[in-house]
NUDO-900560 format. One record per residue: residue in three letters; x, y, z of N, C-alpha, C in turn. Coordinates in pm, whole numbers, plus 50000, padded with zeros to 5 digits. Layout:
<atoms>
{atom "ALA",{X,Y,Z},{X,Y,Z},{X,Y,Z}}
...
</atoms>
This chain:
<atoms>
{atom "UNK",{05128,72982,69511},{05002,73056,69510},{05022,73185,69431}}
{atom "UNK",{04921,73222,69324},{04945,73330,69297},{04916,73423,69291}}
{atom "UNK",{04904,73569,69269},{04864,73633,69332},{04749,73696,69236}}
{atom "UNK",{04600,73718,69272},{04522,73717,69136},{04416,73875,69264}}
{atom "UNK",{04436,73966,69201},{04411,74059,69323},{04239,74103,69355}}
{atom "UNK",{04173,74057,69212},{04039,74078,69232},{04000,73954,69311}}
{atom "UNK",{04018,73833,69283},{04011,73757,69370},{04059,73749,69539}}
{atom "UNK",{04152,73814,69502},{04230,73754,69638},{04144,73919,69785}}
{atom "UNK",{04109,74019,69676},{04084,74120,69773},{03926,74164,69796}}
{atom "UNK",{03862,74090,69699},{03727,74083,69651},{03687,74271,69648}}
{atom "UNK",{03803,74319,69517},{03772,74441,69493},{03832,74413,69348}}
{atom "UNK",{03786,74559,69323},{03839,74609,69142},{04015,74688,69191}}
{atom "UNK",{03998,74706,69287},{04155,74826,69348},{04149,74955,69237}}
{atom "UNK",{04001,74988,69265},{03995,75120,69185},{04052,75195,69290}}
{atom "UNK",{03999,75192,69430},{04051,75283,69534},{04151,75267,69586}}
{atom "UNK",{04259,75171,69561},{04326,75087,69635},{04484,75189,69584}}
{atom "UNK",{04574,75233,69707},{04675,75270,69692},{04770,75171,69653}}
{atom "UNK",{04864,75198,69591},{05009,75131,69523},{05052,75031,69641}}
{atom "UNK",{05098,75112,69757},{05157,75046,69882},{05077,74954,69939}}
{atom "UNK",{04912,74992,69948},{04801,74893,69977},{04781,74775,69921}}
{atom "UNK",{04819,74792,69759},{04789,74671,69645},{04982,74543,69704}}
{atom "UNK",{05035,74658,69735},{05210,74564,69748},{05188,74501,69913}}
{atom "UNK",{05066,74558,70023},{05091,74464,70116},{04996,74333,70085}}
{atom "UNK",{04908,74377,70042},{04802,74213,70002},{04887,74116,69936}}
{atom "UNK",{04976,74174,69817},{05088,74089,69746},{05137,74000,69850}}
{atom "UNK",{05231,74080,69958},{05280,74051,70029},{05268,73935,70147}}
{atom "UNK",{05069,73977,70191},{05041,73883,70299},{05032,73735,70235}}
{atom "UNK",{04977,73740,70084},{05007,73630,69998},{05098,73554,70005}}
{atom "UNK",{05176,73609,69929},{05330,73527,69906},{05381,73476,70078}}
{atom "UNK",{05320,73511,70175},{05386,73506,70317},{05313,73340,70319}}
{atom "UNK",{05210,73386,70288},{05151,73238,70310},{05167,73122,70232}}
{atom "UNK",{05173,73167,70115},{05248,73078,69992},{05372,73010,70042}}
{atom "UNK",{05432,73092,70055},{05613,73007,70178},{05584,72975,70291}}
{atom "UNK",{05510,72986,70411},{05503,72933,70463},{05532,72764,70488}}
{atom "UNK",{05613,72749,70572},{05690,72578,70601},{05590,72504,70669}}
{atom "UNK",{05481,72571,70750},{05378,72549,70853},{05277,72454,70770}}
{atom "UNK",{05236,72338,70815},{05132,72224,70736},{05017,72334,70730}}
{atom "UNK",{04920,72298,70646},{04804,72355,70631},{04703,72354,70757}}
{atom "UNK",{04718,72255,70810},{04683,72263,70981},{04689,72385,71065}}
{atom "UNK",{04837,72408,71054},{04868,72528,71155},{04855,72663,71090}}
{atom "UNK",{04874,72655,70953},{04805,72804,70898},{04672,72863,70936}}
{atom "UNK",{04539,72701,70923},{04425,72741,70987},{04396,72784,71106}}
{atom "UNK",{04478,72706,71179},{04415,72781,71329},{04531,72865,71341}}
{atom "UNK",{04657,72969,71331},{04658,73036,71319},{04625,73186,71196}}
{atom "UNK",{04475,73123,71156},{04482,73223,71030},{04477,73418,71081}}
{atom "UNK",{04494,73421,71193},{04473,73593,71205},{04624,73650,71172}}
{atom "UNK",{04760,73560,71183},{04885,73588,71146},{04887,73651,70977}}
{atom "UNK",{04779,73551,70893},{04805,73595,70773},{04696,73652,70654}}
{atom "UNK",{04605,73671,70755},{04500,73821,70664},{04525,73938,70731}}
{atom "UNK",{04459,74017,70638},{04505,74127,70670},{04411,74237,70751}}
{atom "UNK",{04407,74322,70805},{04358,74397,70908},{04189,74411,70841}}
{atom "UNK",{04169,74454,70771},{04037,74452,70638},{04001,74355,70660}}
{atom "UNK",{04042,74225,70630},{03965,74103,70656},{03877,74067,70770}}
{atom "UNK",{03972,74103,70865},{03906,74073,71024},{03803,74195,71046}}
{atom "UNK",{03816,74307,70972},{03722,74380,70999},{03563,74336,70922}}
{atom "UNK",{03590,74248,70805},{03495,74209,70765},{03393,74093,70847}}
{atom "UNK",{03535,74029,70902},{03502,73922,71019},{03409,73986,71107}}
{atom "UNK",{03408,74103,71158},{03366,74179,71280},{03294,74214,71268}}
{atom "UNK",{03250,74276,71142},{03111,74325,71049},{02981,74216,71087}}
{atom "UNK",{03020,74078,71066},{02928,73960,71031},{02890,73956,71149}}
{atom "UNK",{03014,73938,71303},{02973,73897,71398},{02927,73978,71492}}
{atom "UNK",{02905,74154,71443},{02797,74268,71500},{02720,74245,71452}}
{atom "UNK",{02684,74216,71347},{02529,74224,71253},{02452,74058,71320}}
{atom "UNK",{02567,73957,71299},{02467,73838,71395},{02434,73847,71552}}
{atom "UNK",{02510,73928,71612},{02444,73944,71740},{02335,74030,71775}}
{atom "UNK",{02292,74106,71676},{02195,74204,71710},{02061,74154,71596}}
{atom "UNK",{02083,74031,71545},{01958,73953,71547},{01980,73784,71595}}
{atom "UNK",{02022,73795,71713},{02053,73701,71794},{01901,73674,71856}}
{atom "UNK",{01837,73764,71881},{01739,73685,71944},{01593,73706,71881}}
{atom "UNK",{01611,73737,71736},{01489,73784,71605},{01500,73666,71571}}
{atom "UNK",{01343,73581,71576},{01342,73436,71461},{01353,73497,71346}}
{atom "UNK",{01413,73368,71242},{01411,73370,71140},{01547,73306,71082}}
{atom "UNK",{01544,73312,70956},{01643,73263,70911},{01762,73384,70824}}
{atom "UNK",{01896,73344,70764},{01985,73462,70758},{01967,73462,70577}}
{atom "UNK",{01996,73483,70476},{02021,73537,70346},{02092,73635,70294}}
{atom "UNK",{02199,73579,70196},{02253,73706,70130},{02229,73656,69967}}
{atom "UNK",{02267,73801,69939},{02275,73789,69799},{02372,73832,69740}}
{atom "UNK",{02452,73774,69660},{02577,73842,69582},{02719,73684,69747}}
{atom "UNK",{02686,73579,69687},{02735,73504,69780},{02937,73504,69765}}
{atom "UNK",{02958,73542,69644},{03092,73525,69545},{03141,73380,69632}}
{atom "UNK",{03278,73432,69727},{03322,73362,69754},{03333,73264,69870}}
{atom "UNK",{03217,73308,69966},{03175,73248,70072},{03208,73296,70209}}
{atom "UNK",{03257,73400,70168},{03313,73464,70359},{03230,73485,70448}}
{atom "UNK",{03119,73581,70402},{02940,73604,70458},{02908,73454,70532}}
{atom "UNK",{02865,73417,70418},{02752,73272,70454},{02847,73187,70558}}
{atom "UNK",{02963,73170,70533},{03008,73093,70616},{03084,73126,70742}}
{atom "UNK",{03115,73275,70717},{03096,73335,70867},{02977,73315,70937}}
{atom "UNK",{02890,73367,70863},{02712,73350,71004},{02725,73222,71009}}
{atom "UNK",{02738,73110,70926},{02718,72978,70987},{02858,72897,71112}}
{atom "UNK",{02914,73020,71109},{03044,72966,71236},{02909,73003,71363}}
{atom "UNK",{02919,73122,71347},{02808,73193,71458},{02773,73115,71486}}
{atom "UNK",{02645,73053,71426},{02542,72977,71473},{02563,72892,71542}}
{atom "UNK",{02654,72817,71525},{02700,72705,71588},{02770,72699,71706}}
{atom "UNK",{02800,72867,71716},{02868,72858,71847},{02759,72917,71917}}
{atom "UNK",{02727,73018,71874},{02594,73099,71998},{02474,73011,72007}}
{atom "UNK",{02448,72962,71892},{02324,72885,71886},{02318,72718,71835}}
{atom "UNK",{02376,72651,71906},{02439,72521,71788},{02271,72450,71807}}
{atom "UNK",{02216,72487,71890},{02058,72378,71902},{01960,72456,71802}}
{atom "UNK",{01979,72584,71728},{01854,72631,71673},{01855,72605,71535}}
{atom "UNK",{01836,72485,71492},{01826,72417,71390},{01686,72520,71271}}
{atom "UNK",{01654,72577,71311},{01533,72639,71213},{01627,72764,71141}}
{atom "UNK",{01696,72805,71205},{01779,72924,71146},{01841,72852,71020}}
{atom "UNK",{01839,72896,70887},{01894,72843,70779},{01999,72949,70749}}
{atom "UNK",{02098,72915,70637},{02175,72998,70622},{02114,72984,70442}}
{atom "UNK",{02086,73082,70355},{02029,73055,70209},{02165,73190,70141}}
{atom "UNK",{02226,73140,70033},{02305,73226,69938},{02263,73202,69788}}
{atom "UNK",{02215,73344,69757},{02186,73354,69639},{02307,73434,69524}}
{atom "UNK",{02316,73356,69443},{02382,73389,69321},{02423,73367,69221}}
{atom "UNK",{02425,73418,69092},{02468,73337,68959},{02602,73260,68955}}
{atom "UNK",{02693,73296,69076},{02845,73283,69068},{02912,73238,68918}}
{atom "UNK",{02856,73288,68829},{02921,73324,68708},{02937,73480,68678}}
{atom "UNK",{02902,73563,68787},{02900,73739,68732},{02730,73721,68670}}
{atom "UNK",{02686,73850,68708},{02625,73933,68666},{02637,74014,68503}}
{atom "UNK",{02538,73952,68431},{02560,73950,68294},{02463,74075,68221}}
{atom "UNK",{02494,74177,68189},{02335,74244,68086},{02304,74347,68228}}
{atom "UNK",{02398,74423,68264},{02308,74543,68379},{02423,74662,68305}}
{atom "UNK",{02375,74772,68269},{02404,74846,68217},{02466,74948,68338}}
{atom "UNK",{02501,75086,68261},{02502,75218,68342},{02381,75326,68379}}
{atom "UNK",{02277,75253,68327},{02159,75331,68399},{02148,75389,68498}}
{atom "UNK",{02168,75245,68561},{02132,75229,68710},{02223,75247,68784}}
{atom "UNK",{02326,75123,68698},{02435,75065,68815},{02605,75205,68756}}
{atom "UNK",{02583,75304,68693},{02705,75344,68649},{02818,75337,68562}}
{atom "UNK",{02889,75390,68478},{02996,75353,68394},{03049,75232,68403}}
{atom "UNK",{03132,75200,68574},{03182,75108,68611},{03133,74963,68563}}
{atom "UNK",{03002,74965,68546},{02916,74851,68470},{02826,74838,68373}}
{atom "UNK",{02913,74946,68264},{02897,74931,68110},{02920,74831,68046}}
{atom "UNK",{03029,74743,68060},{03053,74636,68007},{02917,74496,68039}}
{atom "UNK",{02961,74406,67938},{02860,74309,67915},{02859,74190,68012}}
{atom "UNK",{02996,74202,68104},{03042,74080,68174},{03109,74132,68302}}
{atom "UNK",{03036,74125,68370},{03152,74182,68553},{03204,74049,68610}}
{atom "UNK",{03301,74015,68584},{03418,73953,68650},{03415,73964,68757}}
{atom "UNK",{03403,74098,68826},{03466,74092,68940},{03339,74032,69005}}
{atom "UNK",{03207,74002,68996},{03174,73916,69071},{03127,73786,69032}}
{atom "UNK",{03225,73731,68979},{03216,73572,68937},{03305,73500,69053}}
{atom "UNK",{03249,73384,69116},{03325,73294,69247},{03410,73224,69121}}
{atom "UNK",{03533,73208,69241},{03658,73176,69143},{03604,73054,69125}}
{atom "UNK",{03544,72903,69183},{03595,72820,69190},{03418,72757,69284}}
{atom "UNK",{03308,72710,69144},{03133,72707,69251},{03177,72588,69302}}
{atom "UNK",{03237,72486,69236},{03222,72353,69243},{03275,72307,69389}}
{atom "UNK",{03426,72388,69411},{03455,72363,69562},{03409,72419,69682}}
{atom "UNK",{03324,72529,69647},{03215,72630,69714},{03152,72493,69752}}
{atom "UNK",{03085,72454,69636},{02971,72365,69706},{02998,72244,69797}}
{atom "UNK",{03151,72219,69757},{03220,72112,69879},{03261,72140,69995}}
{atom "UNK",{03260,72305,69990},{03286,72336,70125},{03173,72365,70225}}
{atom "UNK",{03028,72373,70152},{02919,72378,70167},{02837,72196,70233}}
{atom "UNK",{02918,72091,70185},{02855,71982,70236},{02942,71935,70381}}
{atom "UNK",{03058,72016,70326},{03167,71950,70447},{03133,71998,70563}}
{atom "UNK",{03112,72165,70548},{03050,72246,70698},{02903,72165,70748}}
{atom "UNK",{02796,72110,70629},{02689,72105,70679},{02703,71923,70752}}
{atom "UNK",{02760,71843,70685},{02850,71708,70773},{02927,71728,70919}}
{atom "UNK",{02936,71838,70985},{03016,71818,71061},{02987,71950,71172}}
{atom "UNK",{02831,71947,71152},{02760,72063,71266},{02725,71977,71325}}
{atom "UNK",{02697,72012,71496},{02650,71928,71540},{02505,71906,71543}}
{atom "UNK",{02374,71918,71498},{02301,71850,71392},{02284,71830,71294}}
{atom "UNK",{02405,71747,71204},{02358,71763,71084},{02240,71634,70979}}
{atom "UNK",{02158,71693,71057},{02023,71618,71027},{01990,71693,70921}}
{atom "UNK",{02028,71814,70963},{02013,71925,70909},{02094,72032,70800}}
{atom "UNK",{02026,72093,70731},{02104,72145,70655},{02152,72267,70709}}
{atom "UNK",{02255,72324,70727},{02251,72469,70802},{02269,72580,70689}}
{atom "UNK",{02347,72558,70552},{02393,72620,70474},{02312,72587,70338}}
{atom "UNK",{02259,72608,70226},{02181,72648,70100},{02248,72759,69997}}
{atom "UNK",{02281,72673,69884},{02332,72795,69770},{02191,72758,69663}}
{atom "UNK",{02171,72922,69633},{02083,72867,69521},{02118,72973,69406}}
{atom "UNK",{02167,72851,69273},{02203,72942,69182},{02141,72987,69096}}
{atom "UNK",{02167,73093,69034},{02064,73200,68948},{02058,73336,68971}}
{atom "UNK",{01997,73434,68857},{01979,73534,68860},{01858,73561,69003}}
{atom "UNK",{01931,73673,69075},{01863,73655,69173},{01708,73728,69159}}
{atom "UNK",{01701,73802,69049},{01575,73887,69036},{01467,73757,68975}}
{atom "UNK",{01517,73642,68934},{01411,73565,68929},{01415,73433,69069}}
{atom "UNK",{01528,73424,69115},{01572,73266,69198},{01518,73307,69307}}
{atom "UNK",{01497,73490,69405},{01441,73525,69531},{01285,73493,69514}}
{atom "UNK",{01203,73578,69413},{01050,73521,69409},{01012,73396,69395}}
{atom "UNK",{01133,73339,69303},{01037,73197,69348},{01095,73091,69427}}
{atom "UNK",{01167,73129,69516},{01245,73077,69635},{01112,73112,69735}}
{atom "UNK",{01079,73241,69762},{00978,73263,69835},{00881,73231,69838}}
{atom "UNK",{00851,73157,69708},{00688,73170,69681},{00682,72977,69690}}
{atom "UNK",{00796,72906,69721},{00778,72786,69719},{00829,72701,69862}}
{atom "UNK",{00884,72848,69953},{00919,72837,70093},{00793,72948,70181}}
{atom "UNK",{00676,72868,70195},{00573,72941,70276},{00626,72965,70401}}
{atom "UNK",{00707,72871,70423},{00752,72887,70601},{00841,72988,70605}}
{atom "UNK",{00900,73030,70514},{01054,73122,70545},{01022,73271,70580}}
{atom "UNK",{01085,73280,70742},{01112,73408,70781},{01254,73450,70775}}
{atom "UNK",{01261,73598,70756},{01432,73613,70683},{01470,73781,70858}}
{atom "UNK",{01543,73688,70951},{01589,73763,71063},{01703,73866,71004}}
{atom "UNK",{01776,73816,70873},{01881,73912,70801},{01902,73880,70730}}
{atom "UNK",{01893,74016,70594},{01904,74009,70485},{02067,74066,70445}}
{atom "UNK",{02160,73999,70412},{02288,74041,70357},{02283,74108,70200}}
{atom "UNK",{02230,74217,70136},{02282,74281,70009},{02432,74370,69977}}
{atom "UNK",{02466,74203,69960},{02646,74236,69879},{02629,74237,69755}}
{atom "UNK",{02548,74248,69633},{02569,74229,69536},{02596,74378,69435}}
{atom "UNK",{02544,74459,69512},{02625,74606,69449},{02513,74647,69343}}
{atom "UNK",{02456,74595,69255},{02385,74612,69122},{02237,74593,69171}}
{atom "UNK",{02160,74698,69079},{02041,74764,69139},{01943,74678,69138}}
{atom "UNK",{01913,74597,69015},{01810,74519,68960},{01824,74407,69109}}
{atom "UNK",{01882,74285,69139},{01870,74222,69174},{01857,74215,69328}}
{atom "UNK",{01933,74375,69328},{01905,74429,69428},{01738,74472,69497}}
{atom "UNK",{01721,74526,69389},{01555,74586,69398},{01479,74436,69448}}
{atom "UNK",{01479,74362,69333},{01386,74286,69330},{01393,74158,69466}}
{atom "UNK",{01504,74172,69524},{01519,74104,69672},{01477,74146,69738}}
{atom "UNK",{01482,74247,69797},{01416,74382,69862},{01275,74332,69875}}
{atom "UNK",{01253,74378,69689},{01076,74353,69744},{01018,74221,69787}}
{atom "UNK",{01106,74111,69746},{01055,73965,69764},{01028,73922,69928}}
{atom "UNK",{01208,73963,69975},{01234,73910,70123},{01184,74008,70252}}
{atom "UNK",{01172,74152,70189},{01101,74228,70281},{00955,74238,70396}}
{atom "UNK",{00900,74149,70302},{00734,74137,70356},{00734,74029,70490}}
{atom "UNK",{00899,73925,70463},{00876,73850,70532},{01013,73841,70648}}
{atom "UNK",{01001,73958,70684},{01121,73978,70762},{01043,74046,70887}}
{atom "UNK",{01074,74018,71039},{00969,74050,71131},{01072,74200,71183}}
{atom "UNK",{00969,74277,71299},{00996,74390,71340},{01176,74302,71350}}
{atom "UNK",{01287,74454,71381},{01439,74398,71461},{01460,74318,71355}}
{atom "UNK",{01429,74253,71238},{01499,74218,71148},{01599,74323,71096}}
{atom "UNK",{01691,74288,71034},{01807,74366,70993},{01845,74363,70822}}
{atom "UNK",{01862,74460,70782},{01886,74465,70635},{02060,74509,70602}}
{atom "UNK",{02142,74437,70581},{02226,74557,70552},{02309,74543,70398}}
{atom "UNK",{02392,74636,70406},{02449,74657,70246},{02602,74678,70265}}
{atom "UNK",{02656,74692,70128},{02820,74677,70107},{02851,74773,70029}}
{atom "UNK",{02737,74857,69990},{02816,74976,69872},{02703,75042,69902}}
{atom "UNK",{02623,75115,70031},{02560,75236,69986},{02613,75349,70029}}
{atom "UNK",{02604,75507,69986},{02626,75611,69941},{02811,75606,69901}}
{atom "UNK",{02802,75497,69772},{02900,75442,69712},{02900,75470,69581}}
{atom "UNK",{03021,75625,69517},{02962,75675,69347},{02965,75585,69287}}
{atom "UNK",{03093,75456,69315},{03118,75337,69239},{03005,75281,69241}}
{atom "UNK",{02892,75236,69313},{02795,75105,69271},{02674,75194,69346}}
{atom "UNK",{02659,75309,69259},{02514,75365,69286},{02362,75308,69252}}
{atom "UNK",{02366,75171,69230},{02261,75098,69176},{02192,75080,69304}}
{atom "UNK",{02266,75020,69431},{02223,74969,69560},{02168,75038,69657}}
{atom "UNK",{02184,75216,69618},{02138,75307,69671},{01983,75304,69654}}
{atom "UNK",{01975,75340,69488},{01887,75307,69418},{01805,75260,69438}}
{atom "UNK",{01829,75121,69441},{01742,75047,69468},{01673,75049,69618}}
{atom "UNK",{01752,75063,69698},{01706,75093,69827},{01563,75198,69832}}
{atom "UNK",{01635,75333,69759},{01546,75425,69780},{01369,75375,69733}}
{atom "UNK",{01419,75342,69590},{01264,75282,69578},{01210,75177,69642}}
{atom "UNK",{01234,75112,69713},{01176,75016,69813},{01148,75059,69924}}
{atom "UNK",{01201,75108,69960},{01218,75196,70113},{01193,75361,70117}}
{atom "UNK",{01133,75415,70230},{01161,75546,70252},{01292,75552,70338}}
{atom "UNK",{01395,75585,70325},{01509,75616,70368},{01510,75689,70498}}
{atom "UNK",{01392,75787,70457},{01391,75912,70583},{01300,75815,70705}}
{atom "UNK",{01248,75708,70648},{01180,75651,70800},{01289,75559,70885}}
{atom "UNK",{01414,75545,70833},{01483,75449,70854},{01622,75533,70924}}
{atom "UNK",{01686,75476,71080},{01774,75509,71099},{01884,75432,71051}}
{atom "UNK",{02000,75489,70920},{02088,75406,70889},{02248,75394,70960}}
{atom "UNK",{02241,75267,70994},{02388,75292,71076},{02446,75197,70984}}
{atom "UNK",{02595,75252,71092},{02716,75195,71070},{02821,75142,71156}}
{atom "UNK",{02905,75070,71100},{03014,75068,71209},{03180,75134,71160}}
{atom "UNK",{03200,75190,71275},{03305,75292,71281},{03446,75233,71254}}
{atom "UNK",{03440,75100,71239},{03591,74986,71171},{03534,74936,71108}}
{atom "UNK",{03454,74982,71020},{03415,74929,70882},{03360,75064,70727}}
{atom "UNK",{03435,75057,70651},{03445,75190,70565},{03279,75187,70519}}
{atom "UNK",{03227,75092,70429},{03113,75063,70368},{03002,75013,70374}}
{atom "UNK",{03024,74913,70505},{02895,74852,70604},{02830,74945,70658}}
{atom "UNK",{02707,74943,70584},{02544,75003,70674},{02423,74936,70662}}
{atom "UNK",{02335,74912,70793},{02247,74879,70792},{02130,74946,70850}}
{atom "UNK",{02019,74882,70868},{01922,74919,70863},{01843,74831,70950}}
{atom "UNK",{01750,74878,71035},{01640,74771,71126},{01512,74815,71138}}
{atom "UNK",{01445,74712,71098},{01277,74678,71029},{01208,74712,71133}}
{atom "UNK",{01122,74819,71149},{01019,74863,71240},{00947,74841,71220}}
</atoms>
């Protein structure tokens, strides 16, 4: 296995200390040698991520319990590599394995975000091509996407949905061709303003009171687009924004 660090940390390691960048190396290569069948790596996987990870884990499974009992269905945007979507869809199945109406929908080009300048989004995304959010690998995404939805216990049903595309055009007309869809939580991981904005305004109208909004980079100098965009959609000052206190960058927001 090797060690590929934007991938493997789902960052740029602009912020990332020397010693920080040599333990991720590290939890890698641990698992790479590992003698243990691929069996026992999975169900012991808390031995070999790293403290960050599980906090991301912890992130998903505060934000799904506090629209545990809001209908609707879950959405993110900016899906990369599948940790989000397929965390809430563990949830479901355990807190809720009978509520078949809850969908899980991921929006994204998973080729990167192509043509967003520093206007909006900052220096950091001057260039013509952001890498860092291209999914390594859509094709097995989407196999890991039929295998989870084969082996829920209804799978009559679909529980999981990728839909690819620029999301400033794939959210409006996702919405406008799903009359039924209520959105209980909106996930904005995608960092960049435009696609940001234009989700906002699409999925907002149809998100009920105690719906939940939250984000991955706001009051973030690196990806000031998401702020941005927030602000113009939202009055900020009507909104109490929280956080959680084992998580550096997670904040959300709940729909009054």
């Amino acid at each position: 296995m090797s060690f590929v660090p934007q991938a493997s940390l789902n960052a740029d390691l602009a912020n990332y200390q020397p010693k920080e960048i040599e333990t991720a190396r590290r939890f890698c290569e641990q698992m790479a040698g590992c003698a243990a069948s691929p069996d026992l790596v999975m169900a012991n996987f808390s031995r070999f991520v790293r403290m960050q990870d599980i906090s991301r884990f912890l992130v998903m499974h505060e934000l799904f319990q506090q629209t545990l009992e809001v209908h609707g269905s879950i959405v993110e945007l900016g899906v990369l590599n599948g940790f989000n979507i397929f965390t809430m869809a563990h949830l479901t199945e355990i807190f809720e394995h009978r509520n078949f109406t809850r969908k899980i929908y991921g929006f994204d080009t998973f080729d990167g975000y192509v043509g967003h300048g520093e206007e909006h989004d900052g220096a950091k995304y001057a260039n013509d091509d952001i890498e860092v959010f291209k999914t390594e690998d859509y094709e097995n995404l989407q196999a890991s996407v039929a295998l989870f939805n084969e082996t829920i216990q209804f799978n009559q049903f679909e529980k999981i949905s990728l839909i690819k595309g620029d999301a400033s055009e794939s959210v409006p007309r996702f919405v406008e061709d799903h009359p039924e869809l209520i959105v209980s939580l909106l996930l904005c991981q995608c960092d960049i303003y435009q696609p940001t904005r234009d989700t906002l305004e699409a999925l907002l109208p149809r998100m009920p009171v105690g719906g939940i909004v939250a984000f991955g980079a706001l009051n973030y100098d690196g990806s000031p687009g998401e702020t941005k965009a927030l602000r113009e959609v939202l009055d900020i000052g009507a909104f109490r924004l929280k956080r959680f206190s084992f998580a550096t960058k997670a904040a959300y927001l709940i729909k009054q």
